[in-house]
C-alpha positions, 0 to 999 in steps of 0.5 A, a space after each residue: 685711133 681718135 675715133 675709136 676713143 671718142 667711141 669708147 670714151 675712156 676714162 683712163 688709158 692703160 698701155 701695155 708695153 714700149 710699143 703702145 704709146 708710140 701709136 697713142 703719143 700722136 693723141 695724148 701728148 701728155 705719153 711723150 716721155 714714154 717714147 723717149 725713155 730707153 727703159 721702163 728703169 727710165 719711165 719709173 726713175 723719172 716718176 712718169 709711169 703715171 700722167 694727168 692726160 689734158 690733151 683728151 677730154 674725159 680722159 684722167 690719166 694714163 698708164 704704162 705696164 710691161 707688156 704681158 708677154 715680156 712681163 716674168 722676164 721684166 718685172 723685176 725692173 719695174 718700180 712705183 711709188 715705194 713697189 717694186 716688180 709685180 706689186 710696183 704695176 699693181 699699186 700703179 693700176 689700184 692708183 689709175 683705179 683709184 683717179 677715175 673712180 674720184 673724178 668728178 661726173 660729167 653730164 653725158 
């Protein structure tokens, strides 16, 4: 996994569902509370869908989405900032949007 971002060199990592960041947290330790977290209700109760990753260079952020294949049974559950369901991930990924699209140009 570490050479395929350091080919690809992402700006932001988005993870699509519980499972990901298991894979991921060995890379980005700044994912850590997602494999801890029971629930997504945990990770969005604690404020942690969102981190500043540090651990990686270029990269700015990660984020945590439902997995799209459990998406229309969970979303309910899902909240950001003052979102809930649907409109929580989509604030969430306009806010990853947002943090790359601000971040500062390093030489390439």
């Amino acid at each position: 996994m570490q050479q395929q971002i350091a080919a690809i060199r992402p700006k932001a990592i988005v993870c699509l569902g519980r499972n990901a960041p298991v894979l991921l947290v060995h890379l980005v330790k700044e994912c850590d509370p997602w494999t801890k977290a029971k629930t997504f209700k945990e990770i969005d109760r604690n404020d942690a869908a969102l981190v500043e990753v540090f651990s990686v260079p270029d990269i700015t952020v990660a984020a945590i989405l439902l997995d799209p294949s459990f998406r229309r049974l969970n979303k309910r559950h899902r909240s950001y900032r003052r979102e809930c369901g649907h409109n929580a991930e989509i604030a969430l990924l306009k806010t990853v949007w947002s943090r790359v699209q601000n971040r500062p140009r390093t030489a390439e």
